[in-house]
C-alpha positions in Angstrom: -30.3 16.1 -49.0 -29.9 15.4 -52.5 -33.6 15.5 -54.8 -34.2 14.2 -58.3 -37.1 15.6 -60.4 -39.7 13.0 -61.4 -41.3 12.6 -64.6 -42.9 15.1 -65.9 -46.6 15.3 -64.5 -49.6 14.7 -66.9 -53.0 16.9 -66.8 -55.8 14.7 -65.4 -58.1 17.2 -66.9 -58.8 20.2 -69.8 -55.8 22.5 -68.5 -51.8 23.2 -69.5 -49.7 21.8 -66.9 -47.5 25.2 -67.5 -48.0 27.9 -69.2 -45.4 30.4 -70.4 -46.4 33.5 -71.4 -43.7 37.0 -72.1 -41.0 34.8 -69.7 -43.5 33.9 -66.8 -44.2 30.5 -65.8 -47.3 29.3 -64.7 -47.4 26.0 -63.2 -50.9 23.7 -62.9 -51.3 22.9 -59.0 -49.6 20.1 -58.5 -50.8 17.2 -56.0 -48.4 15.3 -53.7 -48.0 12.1 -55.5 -45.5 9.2 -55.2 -45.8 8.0 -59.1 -49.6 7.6 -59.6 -50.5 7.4 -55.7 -51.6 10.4 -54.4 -50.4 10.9 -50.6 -53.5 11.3 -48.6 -54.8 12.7 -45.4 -56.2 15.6 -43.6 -54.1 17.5 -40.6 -55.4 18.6 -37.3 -53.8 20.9 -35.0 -51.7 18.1 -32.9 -51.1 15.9 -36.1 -47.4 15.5 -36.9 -46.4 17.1 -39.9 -43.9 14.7 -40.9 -46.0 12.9 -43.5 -47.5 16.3 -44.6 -43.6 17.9 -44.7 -42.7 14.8 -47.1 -46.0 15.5 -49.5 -44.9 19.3 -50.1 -41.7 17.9 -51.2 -43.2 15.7 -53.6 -45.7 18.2 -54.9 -42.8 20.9 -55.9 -41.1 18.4 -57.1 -43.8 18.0 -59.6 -43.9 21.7 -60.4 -40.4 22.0 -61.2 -40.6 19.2 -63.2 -43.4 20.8 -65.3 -41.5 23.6 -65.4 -38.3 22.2 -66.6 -39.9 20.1 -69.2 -42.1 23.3 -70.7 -38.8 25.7 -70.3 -36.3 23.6 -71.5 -34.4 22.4 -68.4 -33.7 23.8 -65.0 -31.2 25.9 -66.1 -33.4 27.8 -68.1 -35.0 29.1 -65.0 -33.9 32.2 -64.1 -36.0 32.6 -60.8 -39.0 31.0 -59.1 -41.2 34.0 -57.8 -44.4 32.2 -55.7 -44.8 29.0 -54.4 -48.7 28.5 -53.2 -49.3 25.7 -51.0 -52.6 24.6 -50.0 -52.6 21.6 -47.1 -55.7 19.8 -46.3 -56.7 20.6 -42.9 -59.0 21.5 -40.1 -59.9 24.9 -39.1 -57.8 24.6 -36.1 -54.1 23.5 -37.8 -52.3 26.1 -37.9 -48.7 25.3 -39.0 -49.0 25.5 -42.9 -45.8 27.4 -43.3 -43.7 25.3 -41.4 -45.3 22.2 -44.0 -44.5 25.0 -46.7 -41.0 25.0 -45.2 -40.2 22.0 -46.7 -41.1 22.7 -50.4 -39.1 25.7 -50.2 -36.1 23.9 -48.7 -36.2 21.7 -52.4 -36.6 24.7 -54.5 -34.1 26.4 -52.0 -31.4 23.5 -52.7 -32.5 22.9 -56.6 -32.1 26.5 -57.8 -30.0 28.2 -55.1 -30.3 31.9 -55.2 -32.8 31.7 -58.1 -35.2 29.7 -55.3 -35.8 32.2 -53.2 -39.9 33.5 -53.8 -42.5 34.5 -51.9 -45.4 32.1 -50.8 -48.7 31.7 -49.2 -49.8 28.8 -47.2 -53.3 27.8 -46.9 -55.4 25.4 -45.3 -58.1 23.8 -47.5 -61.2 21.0 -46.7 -60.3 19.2 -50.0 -58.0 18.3 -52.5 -58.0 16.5 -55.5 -57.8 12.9 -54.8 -57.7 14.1 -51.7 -54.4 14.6 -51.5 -52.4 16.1 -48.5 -50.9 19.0 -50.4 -51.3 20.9 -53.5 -48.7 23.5 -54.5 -48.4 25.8 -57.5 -45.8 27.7 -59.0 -44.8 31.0 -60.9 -41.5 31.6 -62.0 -39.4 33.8 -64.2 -38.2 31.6 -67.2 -35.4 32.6 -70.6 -37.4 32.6 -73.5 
């Protein structure tokens, strides 16, 4: 499967979208969005993930856009080191990693070697404009 980065994200608020600080990347939570539409909705346990799968790939994208455009390019990346993904769900879903699966396929493919992190999935009751799935990023960046 072959991504493309989108523009780089905007802040909607009073905060760096990345922040690079002795070679370590922090990147703003990033919201599953399709230009300006945020992808919505809110998982339960026999919900397919599909949709959910498809927003995680859109919200990393975001990140390493950020990233790229505060580092310099992609190559300028010399390792991601935590993905955090937080999906919108009800107490009782319990597959966040395998919707985190698919944001660490992209950074996986993107980066190759330098993609592989650690990560956390978590469920949460809201998100901004209530989107499906948030994920931030920290990575190791050439300064």
């Amino acid at each position: 499967m072959s991504f493309e980065l989108p523009p780089p994200p905007r802040p909607n608020g009073n905060y760096s979208p990345v922040v690079i600080h002795n070679g370590i990347a922090y990147v703003s939570g990033q919201v599953s969005r399709e230009g300006t539409n945020a992808l919505t909705g809110y998982l339960s346990k026999d919900d397919d993930i599909g949709p959910a799968r498809k927003a995680a790939e859109l919200a990393v994208l975001r990140c390493l856009s950020a990233l790229a455009d505060a580092a310099g390019g992609l190559d300028r990346i010399e390792r991601i080191l935590m993905l955090r993904g937080f999906i919108r769900a009800t107490p009782d879903f319990e597959r966040h990693a395998a919707v985190m699966d698919a944001a660490s396929d992209v950074v996986k493919e993107l980066l190759g070697e330098r993609g592989d992190h650690a990560r956390i999935a978590l469920g949460a009751g809201s998100i901004p404009s209530q989107g499906l799935v948030e994920v931030e990023m920290v990575a190791a960046v050439r300064t």
